[in-house]
Every structure is written in structure tokens, then in C-alpha cells.
N, C-alpha and C positions, 0 to 999 in steps of 0.2 A: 442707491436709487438713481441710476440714471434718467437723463433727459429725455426723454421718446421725443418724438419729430411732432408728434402733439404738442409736448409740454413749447416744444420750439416757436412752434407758429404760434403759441399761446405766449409767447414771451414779443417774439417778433411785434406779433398784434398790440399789445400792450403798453409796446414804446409808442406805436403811433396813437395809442390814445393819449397818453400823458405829455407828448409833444399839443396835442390837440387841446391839454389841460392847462397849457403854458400858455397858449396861444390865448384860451380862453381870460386864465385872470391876467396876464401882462400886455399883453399885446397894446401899443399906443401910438398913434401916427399925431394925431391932433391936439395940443395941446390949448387945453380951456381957459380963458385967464378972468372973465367975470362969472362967477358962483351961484349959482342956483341950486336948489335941489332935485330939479332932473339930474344936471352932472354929478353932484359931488355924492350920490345916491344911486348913479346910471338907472336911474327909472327909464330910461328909455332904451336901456337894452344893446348900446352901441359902446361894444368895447375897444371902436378904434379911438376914439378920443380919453384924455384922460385928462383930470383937475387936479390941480395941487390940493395934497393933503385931503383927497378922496376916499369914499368908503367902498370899493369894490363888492358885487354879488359875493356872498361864501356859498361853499358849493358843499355838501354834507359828502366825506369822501369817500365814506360806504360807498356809494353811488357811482362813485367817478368810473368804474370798468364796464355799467351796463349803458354807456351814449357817446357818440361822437357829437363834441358841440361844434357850430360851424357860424361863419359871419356871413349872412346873404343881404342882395341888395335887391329891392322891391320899390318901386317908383318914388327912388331917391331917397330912399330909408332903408338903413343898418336894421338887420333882423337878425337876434339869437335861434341859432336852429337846433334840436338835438333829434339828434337818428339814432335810433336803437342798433342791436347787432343782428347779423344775422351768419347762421351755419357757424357759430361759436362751438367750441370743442368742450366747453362747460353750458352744458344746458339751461341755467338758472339764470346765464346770464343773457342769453335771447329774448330779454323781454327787458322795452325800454324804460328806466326809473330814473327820475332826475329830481335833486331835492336842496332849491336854491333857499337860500336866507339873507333876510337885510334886516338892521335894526338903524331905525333912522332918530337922530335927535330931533324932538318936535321946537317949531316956535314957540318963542317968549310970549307973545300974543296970546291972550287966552280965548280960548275957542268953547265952543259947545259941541259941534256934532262935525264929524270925519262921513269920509266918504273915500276906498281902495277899490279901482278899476282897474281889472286887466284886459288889458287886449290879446288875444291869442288864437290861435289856430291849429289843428293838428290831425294826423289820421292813425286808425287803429289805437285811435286811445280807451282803455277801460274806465278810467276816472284820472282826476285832476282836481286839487285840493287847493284852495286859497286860507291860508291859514292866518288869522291878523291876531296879536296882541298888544296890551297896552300897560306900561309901568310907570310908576312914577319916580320923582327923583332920588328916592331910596330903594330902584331895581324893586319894588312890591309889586308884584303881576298885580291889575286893578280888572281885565278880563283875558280871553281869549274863545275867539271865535272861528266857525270853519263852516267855509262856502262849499259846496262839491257839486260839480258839474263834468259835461265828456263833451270837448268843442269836436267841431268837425272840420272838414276842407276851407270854411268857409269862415272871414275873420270872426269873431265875437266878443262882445265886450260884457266882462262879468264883476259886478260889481258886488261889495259890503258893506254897511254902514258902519259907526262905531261912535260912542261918546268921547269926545276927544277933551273933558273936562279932565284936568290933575295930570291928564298923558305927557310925560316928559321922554319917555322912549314908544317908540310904534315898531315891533316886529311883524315883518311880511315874510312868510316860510311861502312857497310855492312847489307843491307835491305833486307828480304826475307818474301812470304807470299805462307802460303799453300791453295790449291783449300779447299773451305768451307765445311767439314763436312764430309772430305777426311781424311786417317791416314799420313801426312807428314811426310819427316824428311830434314835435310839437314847437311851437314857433313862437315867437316873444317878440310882443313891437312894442306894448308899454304899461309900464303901472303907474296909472294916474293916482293923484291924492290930491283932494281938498279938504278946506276945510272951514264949515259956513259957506259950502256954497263958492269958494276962491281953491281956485288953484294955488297948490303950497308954493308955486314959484311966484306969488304975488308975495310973499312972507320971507322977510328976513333969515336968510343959513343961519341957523344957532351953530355958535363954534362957545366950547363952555368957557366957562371964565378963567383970567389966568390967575394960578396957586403965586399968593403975597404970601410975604413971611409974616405977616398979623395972626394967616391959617394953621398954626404951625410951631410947635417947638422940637429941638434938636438936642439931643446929647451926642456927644462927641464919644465915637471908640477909638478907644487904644488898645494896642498891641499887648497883649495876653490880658486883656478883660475886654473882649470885641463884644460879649452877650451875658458875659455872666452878672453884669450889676441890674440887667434889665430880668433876665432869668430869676435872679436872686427874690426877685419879689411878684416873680408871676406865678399865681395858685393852680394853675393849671398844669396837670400831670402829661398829657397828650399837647406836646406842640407839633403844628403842621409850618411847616418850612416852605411858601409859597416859589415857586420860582418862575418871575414877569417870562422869561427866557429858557426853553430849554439849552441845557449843552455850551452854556456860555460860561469863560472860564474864569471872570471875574466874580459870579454868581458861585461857581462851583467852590472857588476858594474860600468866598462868606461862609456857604455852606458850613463845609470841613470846618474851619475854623471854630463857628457857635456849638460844633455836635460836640469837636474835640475838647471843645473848654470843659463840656460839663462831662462828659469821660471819665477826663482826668479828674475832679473832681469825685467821680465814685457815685456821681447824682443818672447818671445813662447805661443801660445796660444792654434796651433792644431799639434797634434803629429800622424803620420801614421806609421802604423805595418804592417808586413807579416802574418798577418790573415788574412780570411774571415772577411769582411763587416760585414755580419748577426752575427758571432761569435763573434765579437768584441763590439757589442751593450751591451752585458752583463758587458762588462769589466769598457768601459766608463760608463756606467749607474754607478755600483760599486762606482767609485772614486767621481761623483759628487752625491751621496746621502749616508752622514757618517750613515744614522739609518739603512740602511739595508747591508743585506750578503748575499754572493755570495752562491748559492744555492751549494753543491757540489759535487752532484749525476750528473746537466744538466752540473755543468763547473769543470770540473776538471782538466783543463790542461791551466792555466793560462800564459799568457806570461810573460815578464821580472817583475820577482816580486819583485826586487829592485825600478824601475820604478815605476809601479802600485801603490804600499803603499807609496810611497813619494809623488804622487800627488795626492793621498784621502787626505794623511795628507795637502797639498796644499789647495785643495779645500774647506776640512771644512771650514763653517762659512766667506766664502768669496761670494761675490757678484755674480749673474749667470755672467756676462758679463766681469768678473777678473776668469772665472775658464775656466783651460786647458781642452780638451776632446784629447782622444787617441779611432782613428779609423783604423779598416784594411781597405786593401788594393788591396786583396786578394780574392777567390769566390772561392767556392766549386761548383766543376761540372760534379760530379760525380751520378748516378742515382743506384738505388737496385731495383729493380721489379715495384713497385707502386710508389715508392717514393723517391725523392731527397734528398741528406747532404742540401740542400741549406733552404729546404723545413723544414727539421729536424732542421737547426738552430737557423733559423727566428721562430717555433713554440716555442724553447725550451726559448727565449726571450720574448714573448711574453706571455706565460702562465705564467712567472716569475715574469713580471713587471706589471703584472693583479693579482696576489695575494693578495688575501684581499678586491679588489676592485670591482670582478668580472663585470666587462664592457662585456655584452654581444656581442656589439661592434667586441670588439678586440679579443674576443673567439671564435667569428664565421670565424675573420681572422686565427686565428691559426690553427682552423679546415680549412678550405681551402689549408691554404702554406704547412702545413703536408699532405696535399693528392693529391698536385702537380698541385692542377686550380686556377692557375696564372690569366688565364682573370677574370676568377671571383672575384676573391681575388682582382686582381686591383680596377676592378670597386666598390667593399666593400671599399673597402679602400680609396678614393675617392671620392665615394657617403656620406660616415657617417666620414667625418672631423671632426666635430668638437668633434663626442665622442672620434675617435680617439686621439685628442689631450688632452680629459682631463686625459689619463693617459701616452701618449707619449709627449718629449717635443718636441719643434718643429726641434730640431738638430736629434730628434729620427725619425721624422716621415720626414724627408728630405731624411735619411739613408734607410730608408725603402722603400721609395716612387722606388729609384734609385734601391733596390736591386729589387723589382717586376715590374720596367720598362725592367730589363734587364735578370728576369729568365726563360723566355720561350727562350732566344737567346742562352746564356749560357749553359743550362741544355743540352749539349751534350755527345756523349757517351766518354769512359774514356779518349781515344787517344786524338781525334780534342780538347777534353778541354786542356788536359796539353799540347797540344800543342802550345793552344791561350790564355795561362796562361798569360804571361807578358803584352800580349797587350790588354788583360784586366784590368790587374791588374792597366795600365797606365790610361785607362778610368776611372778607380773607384779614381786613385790620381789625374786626371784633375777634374774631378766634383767637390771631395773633398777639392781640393785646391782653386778653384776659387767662390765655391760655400759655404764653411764653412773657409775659410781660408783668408778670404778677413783683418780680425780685427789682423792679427798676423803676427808681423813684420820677425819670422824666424819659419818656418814649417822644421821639422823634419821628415825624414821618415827613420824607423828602419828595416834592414833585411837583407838577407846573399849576398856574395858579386857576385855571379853569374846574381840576377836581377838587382842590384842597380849600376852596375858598366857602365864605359863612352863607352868600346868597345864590350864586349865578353862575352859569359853567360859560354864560356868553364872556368871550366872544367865540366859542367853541361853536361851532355849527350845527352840534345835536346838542338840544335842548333840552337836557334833563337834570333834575335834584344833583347837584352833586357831593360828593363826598364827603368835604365837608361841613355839608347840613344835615349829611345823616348823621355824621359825627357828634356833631352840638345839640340833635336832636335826643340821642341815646345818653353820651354823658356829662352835656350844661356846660358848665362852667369851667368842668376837666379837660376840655377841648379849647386850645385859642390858637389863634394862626396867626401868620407874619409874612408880610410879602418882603420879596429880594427880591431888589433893580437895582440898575449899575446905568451908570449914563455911557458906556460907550463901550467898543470894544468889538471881538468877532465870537463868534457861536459859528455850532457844527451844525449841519443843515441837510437834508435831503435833495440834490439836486432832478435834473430831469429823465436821466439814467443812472437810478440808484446807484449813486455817489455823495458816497456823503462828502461835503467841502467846508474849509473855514469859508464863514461869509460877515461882510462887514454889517452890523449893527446900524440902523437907520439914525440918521443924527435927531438927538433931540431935539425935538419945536418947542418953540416959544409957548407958554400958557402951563403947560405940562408940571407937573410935582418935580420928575428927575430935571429940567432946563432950572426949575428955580433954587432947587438944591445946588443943582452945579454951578448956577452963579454965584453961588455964598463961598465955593472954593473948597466946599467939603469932598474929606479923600475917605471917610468912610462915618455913617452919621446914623444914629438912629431917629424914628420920629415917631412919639406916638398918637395913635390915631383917633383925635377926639370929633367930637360934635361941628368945631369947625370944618369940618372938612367934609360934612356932611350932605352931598350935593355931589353931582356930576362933574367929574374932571378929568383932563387927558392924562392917562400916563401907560406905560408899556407892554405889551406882550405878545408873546411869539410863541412858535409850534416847530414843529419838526420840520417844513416845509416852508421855503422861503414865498413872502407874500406882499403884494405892492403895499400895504397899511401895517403897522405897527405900534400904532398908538389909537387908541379908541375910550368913550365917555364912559367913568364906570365910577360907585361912589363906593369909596373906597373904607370908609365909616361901617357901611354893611358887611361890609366883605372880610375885613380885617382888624388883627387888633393893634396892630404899628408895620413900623417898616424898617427895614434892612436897606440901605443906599452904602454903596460903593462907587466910587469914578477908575473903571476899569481903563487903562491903559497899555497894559501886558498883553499880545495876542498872542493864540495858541499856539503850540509849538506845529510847525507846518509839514503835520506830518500824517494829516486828516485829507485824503485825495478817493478814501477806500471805497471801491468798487463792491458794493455791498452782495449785487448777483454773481462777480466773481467767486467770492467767498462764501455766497452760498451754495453755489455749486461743486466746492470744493467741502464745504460740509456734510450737502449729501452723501458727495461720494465715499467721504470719510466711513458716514453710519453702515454706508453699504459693506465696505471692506469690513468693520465689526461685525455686525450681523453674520456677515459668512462665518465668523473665525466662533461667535457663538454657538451658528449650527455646530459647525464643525466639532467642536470638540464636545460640546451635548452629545455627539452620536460614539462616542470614542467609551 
């Protein structure tokens, strides 16, 4: 599949938004040094100054390809601007949609009644949502409410009331979309909050309290019992393995380490990851068959590779019914013109694990799922079992069955997917767990702690149930999770020209759980999570993409039911620089050259 001179300017275009998306959450000229909640909140919209230990706007990043944000100046005031696109070569994306979030810590001071004013301005707007809620210090939504209005040229100020009694968190989501195919913009000068009547910058910055070791007790791991004495007495069959840190390699090590202990033990049989389903066939396939390699043009972004090669080394020469499999979790739902990631996945499996064998079969499947006709592809896939199976096994062709039961529902456009991200992702771990997970007395599921946690996806920017709480929703007390954090170290990161890079790890601050762990001089500690700790407090996490904050208020009592701490010092081996667009275009090109060589001999 070559790049059309479309796809080009569609790429071209693209860097100069994501340069514009750098600009937007980094950019700092002015530094603040007395705190109020305008700054350390940018309630006023000017992201050339910046406060120590600030909460920057998140930006939901569905959105990020439909606005150019811009800093303007208007008598003597910094204004957020965002312009829509216009004569884009993807239609859907001509119309301007911006979808910012703050969650702000409220004061100590106890109040009665709030008050969220926005200032704004814009044209060609269809609507514009002010969206407020309020939780308390157990992350309990207590309401949530939504304003909707369409400003015009002309400033206006839109305001909400709210009880701001028990409120110890206040999320502000700001929703906007421009008329389709219209030059929008919409303009941001500020989001007032009071509260009784006082502007909240009459009120003291709540910064949360700092984690004593009175909060807290510590068992110490050692070296080949890192989880199993903690395991040994946890009654829950589904653990979730939180990780504060994507891609961090002191994290990834824990990881490996707690999966492998119970492995070898004979207590682990099925392990679940934050990949895609169809993506992950490759990986599993990989560890139970030592004679073959991972092709590395179609896979080149392996997950936890400490993991991975400990249980190929596992599985060598062991019996099918004694080897572990590691499956995602995860679906791709995202669509290019003709064609789906989901469609590109399950092909690039499939030509892989047909190598040498050529099953006309499962070639006529992969030409189908690469061109997006799922009914048909079904029914192939269903009608010719049993070729199918002589080169899938049957844990292969279960994974596959479920991925093209469920790719014509999925395959939605980019927004509705990442929206119904987790509540998919809990469909593909219910199948999987009760469907392949029946023989394995402790299931594993690996991934960052936004999906796998018990209350909150915050500090994620899309605002939904996540994963899991549908988990503990379905089966109680068979489900308990664990957060992994390490006080230091680099992690692999997304830069601004898809590049992934090592990046240094933000230093722990003072107040935070990991700063007080790591002044006690622990080198790897457990802690479990009781009632003291039951309150708002700083401690870490990170996403794919590097971001000015990395520590945010979260009570960690709801969320979890202990903690994995590590003091990483080892960084990655420096060999993480990879040009991600390079190699996907060396991918495409890849499926193209198959594609021909499957015509081709189809007609023979």
C-alpha cells in the first residue's frame, strides 16, 4: 500500500499539528513562583507561564487532529485559540471538535455552594458543552452536570452553579464542535470558580498531605519470592498488574518477575496484556514455538520483553497443556480509507503463520481481513475449519473466531472507538478468561493503571468506567489489583515526530508515597493498601506521551489493593530512537509485496 501524495500532505499536515500540540501543553516563557489556582490550574488559559508542580489543561486526544490551538494576544491578555481545518483530504475531519479537561483539588475550607464561569467566544460553532463534576475524597462522583450553549463573535460569559459541600475533587470537561465543513474557531480567556461568593484564589492551593510512615506498612521482597508470599494468600483468581508508567523498565522487570514466580509454580497458565487481540497472536504464537522468529518488518514493537523471553524459555520442550499463552486485550478501531488496523493485524498474522505452508485456506482469509469483508471472511473462516486448524491451533483459531465475531461492531470511526475502548477491552478479558482461562488457577492481566484500576480512569482524559470496575463488577472479590511504581528511572515515550525515545522519569516530589518510600532506602517493597491511606495523595503516572505533570491527587485505598515499589536505577538499554512512521511505512510496503505474491499464486 503505497503512500499517495494525499496520504503525504495528510502526514505533512499532521506534523504541523502535533508541533502546535507541543507548543500547546509545554510551551513556557514565564515562570510563577506564588501559587494560586488560576496558575497552578491555568484557569486563565495562558500557557506561556508555567508554576511549579502545575496541573496543565489535558486535552482528550481523539481530538487532537480536528484544531490547530494557537496563543493570541488581545489587550494585554493571552488567549487559547483553536481553528478548525479546512480542505482536509479526510472529510470528518473538517469540522472543528476540541475536548479539554481539568480536575482541580478543592480547598480545605468547607464551602456550600460553587459557582464555574467561562469566558468564551467563537464562530461557526454548533454547540459548546460546559461539563462540571464533583467527587469526594474517595474519587465517589457526588454529581455531574452540563451547561450547553453556541457563543458567538462576541465575548460571553456562561456560567454553572454546583454544591460544593463533600467536593474534594471539581472536574471541568469543556466540549465544543464546529458546524461541518464551516472555518470554526473558539476562544478561551477564562474559567472563573468561586466559591460562597469568593473567588477560589482567595482560598488556600490544597497541595495533599505528605504519606508518614504511621500511613503505611512495608514488607520487604527478596530475590525469588518478589510476590509469591503476598500471592500466596491473596483469594483472588484474576490479578490486574497496574503499571503507574507505561514502558518503564524497572516496572517491566517487577512485572516479569511476579508473573514468572507463579509460572513456575504451575499457579499461571493465561496472561493478558494491553494489546490488541489480533496483535498479540504473533507474540503468543512466538513463545510457544522455539523453531520460529518473530518476523521484524510486521512486529516490531514487542511488549514486555523481559516477560516474552522468560516464557519461550518456559515453554520450550514442555507439554502443550503445561505452556502459558499471553493474549491482548485490547482492539484496534481505528479505520484508513479502505482499510482497518484491525484488518492490517489479523493479515499480518496470518501471512506469518502461513509461511512455508502456504494454506490456500488461510490466504484467502487474510486477503478478505486486509480488505475489510468481515461477513465473508467469517463465513471462510467457518466454512473451511478444518484447514484452518491444520495451521492454526485451536487457542489460535478461538482468538480469531472472537476477533471477526466482533469486527464489523468495533470497526468504528476514531472518537466512538476510544471511547468504548475499555468496555471492550472487558468483553475480550471476559471471553478470554472464561473461555481460555478455565485450566489456570491465577490469570494475570498486564496494563497502565488508568484501565485496570477499581474506581477511576482519571487521570486519563476520557472519562469512562474503567476496566477494572467492570471486572470487580462481574466477579467481586475474584478480581484485585496492584499498582507498580518505581521511584526513578527512563521509560519509552512517544515524542513529536513519532519517535519513540528513552525519556527521564520526572523526579519524585516531596509529599508523594514513592518520595517516602524511597527515603526509607527501600530497593524493592511491598505495601498494603489499608484504610489509612484512605484520602487523596500524590503519586505517579504516565502514558505514552511525554507530559509537563506526572504526579497527580488519587486515593489510592479505592483504587487498589497494595503496591509493588521498586527504586529503578538501570536505564534502558539505548537502543529505543525508532522512527515509528519509518517502519510503518516499511510495513505497508511489506503487506503490499504479500498481497501481490497471494494474488499471484491464487490465479496459478
Amino acid at each position: 500500500m503505497n503512500i499517495s501524495d494525499k496520504m503525504r500532505r495528510f502526514m505533512n499536515f499532521f506534523f504541523l499539528i502535533l508541533l502546535g500540540l507541543v507548543t500547546f501543553s509545554c510551551t513556557h516563557s514565564n515562570s510563577v513562583t506564588e501559587r494560586c489556582y488560576t496558575d497552578v490550574y491555568r484557569l486563565d488559559f495562558d500557557l506561556s507561564k508555567r508554576c511549579e508542580n502545575g496541573y496543565p489543561w489535558l486535552q482528550n486526544p481523539v481530538y487532537s487532529n480536528f484544531h490547530i490551538p494557537n496563543i493570541e494576544n488581545e489587550d494585554g491578555r493571552k488567549l487559547l485559540k483553536f481553528c478548525g481545518l479546512e480542505g482536509f483530504p479526510i472529510q470528518e475531519m473538517n469540522q472543528l471538535k476540541v475536548d479539554l479537561y481539568q480536575k482541580i483539588l478543592m480547598p480545605l475550607q468547607a464551602t456550600k455552594d460553587g459557582c464555574v464561569r467561562l469566558e468564551c467566544k467563537g464562530n461557526n460553532l454548533r454547540k459548546v458543552a460546559l461539563i462540571i463534576g464533583g467527587e469526594t475524597e474517595q474519587e465517589k462522583r457526588l454529581f455531574l452536570d452540563t451547561l450547553l450553549f453556541n457563543p458567538d463573535s462576541l465575548w460571553g460569559k456562561y456560567s454553572i452553579s454546583f454544591p460544593s459541600q463533600k467536593v474534594s475533587l471539581l472536574s471541568i470537561r469543556i466540549y465544543a464542535e464546529g458546524i461541518p465543513m464551516k472555518p470554526a474557531t473558539l476562544t478561551l480567556s477564562r474559567c472563573a470558580i468561586s466559591l460562597d461568593g469568593k473567588p477560589i484564589d482567595d482560598f488556600e492551593v490544597r497541595v495533599p498531605f505528605p504519606v508518614t510512615e504511621e500511613e503505611y506498612t512495608t514488607i520487604s521482597l527478596n530475590v525469588g519470592d518478589i510476590g509469591d508470599s503476598i500471592f500466596s494468600v491473596c483469594p483472588a483468581k484474576i490479578i490486574g498488574l497496574c503499571e503507574s508508567v507505561h514502558r518503564s523498565s524497572g516496572i517491566q522487570r517487577l512485572e516479569a518477575n511476579l508473573i514468572m514466580e507463579q509460572v513456575h509454580h504451575g499457579r499461571t497458565k493465561l496472561i493478558l496484556i494491553e494489546r490488541s487481540l489480533e496483535s498479540s497472536l504473533a507474540y503468543n504464537h512466538y513463545i510457544h514455538h522455539e523453531e520460529v522468529d518473530l518476523d521484524t518488518v510486521l512486529f516490531y514493537d514487542a511488549p514486555n520483553p523481559f516477560l516474552l523471553e522468560e516464557l519461550r524459555m518456559f515453554n520450550a520442550g514442555r507439554a502443550e497443556e503445561e505452556q502459558v499463552s499471553i493474549l491482548g486485550i485490547d482492539y484496534e478501531y481505528e479505520k484508513a480509507d479502505s482499510h482497518s488496523y484491525c484488518g492490517d493485524m489479523l493479515f499480518d498474522f496470518l501471512v506469518w503463520v502461513n509461511t512455508g505452508k502456504q494454506s490456500r485456506a488461510v490466504n484467502q482469509l487474510a486477503e478478505l481481513v486486509v480488505s475489510g469483508e468481515w461477513y465473508q471472511a467469517n463465513g471462510l473462516f467457518k466454512g473451511r475449519k478444518a484447514e484452518m486448524l491444520e495451521i492454526l491451533s485451536g487457542e489460535e483459531y478461538e482468538c480469531i473466531d472472537l476477533v471477526l465475531r466482533y469486527a464489523q461492531k468495533i470497526n468504528k470511526d476514531r472518537v466512538g472507538g476510544s471511547i468504548a475502548r475499555d468496555s471492550m477491552m472487558f468483553e475480550r478479558s471476559r471471553f478470554l478468561i472464561e473461555h481460555l482461562g478455565y485450566n489456570s488457577e491465577r490469570i494475570f492481566l498486564c496494563g497502565q493503571v488508568s484501565h485496570l484500576n477499581l474506581a477511576s480512569s482519571y487521570p486519563n482524559p476520557i472519562d469512562v468506567k474503567p476496566l477494572g470496575k467492570a471486572l470487580k463488577d462481574r466477579y467481586g472479590g475474584e478480581y484485585m489489583c496492584y499498582l507498580l511504581s518505581v521511584s526513578s528511572g527512563n521509560t519509552e515515550r512517544y515524542g513529536q515526530d513519532f519517535k519513540i525515545e528513552d525519556r527521564e522519569l520526572q523526579l519524585t516530589p516531596e509529599g508523594s508515597l514513592e518520595y517516602s518510600l524511597m527515603e526509607r532506602k527501600y530497593l524493592s517493597v511491598y505495601v498494603p493498601i489499608t484504610r489509612k491511606l484512605d484520602r487523596l495523595l500524590l503519586t505517579r503516572w504516565g502514558g505514552l506521551f511525554q507530559l509537563e505533570q506526572e504526579f497527580y491527587p488519587m486515593n489510592l485505598y479505592s483504587r487498589y489493593n497494595g503496591l509493588f515499589f521498586v527504586t529503578d536505577t538501570v536505564l534502558n538499554t539505548p537502543k529505543r530512537n525508532t522512527d515509528i512512521m519509518v517502519k510503518d511505512i516499511n510495513r505497508q510496503k511489506y503487506r503490499k509485496k504479500i498481497m501481490c505474491e497471494i494474488l499471484s499464486n491464487g490465479k496459478k
